[in-house]
C-alpha positions in Angstrom: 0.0 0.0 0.0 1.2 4.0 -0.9 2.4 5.7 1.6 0.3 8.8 2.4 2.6 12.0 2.2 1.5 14.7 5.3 3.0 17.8 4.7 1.4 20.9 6.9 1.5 24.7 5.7 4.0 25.7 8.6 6.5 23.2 7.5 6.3 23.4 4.2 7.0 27.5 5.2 10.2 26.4 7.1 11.6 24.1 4.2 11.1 26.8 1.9 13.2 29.1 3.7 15.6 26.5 4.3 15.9 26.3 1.0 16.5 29.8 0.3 18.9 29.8 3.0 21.1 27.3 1.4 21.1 28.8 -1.8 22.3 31.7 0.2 25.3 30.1 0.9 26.4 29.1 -2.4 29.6 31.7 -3.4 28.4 34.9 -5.7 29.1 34.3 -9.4 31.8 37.3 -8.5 33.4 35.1 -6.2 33.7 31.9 -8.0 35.9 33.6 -11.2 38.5 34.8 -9.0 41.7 33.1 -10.6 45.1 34.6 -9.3 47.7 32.4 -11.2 50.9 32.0 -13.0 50.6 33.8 -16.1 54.6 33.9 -17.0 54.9 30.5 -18.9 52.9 29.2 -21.9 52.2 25.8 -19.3 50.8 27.6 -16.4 48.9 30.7 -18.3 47.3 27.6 -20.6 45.8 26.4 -17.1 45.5 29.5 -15.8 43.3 30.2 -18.8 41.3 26.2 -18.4 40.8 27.5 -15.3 38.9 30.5 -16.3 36.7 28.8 -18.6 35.9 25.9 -16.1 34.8 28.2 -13.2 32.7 30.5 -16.1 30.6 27.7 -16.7 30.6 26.7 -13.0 29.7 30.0 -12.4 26.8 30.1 -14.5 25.2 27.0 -13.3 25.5 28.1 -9.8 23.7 31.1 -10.9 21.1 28.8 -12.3 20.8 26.3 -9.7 19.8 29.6 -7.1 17.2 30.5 -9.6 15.8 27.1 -9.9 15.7 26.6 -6.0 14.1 30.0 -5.4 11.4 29.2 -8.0 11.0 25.9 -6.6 10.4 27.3 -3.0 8.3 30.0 -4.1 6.0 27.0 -5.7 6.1 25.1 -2.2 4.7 28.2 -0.6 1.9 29.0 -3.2 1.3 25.0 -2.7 1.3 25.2 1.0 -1.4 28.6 0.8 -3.6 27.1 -1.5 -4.0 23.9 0.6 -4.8 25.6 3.5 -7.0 27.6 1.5 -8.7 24.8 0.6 -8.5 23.3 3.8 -10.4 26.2 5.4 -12.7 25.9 2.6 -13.3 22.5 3.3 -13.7 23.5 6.5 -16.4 25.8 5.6 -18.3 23.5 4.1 -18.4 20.6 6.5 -19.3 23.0 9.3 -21.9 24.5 7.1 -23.2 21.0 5.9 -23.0 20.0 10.3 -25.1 22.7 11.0 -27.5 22.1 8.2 -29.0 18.7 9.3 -28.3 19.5 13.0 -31.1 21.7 12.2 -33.2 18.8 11.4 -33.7 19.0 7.6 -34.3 15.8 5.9 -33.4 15.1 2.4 -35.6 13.3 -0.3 -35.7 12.7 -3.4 -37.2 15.0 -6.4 -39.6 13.9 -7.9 -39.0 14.3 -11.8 -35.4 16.1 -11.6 -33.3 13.6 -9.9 -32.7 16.6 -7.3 -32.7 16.4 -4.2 -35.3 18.6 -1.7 -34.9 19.3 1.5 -38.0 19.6 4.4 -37.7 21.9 7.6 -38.4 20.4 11.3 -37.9 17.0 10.6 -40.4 16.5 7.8 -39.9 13.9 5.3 -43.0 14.6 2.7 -43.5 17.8 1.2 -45.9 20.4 2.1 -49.1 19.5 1.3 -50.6 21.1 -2.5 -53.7 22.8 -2.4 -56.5 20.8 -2.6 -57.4 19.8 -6.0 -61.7 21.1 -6.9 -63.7 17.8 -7.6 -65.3 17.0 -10.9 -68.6 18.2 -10.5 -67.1 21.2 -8.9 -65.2 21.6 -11.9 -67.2 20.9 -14.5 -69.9 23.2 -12.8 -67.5 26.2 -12.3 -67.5 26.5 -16.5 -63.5 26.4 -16.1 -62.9 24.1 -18.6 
């Protein structure tokens, strides 16, 4: 069986900052092409020059790593407000729906749309339709 993955809005809060944190840390693209070398021979100015190139690149994808993680713990947070949005929503509801037959509707069943009606106090029939005139009533009214 799947484990079930719990994950509450505070925490996911905290990892995101954690994660912004940590990205924090990595050295500034400023930082990381700092070469001091010896550029005197053909030897050491060839690696000297490798060098370069190698922390250029490593540069940019440090660069791009700390955008990625930012965007990433960005989308935790906009995960973590829209569950509890939806978990005070849910919320809502429930209590709404717990108060509503608290109250003592009843549900049944419409009669032609599939719907479903609800009663007040406990009733489970409708209110009762006026009473319908009888044929001779009818038929003498001249409302035909």
């Amino acid at each position: 069986m799947a484990d079930v993955i719990n994950l509450d809005g505070e925490l996911a809060r905290h990892n995101a900052t954690v994660l912004h944190e940590v990205s924090a840390e990595l050295p500034p693209s400023s930082q990381i092409l700092l070469v001091d070398g010896n550029n005197t021979e053909p030897a050491a100015e060839g690696f000297t020059r490798r060098l370069t190139d190698q922390l250029t690149a490593l540069s940019r994808e440090v660069q791009h790593i700390q955008e990625r993680v930012a965007a990433q713990a960005e989308a935790v947070r906009a995960a973590a407000a829209a569950l509890e949005g939806a978990d005070s929503s849910a919320a809502q509801v429930s209590s709404q729906a717990a108060q509503f037959f608290d109250g003592g509707a009843v549900p049944t069943a419409g009669a032609t749309s599939g719907a479903t009606q609800f009663f007040a106090s406990g009733s489970s029939t409708p209110p009762a339709a006026p009473a319908a005139p009888s044929a001779t009533d009818f038929f003498a009214s001249g409302d035909r």
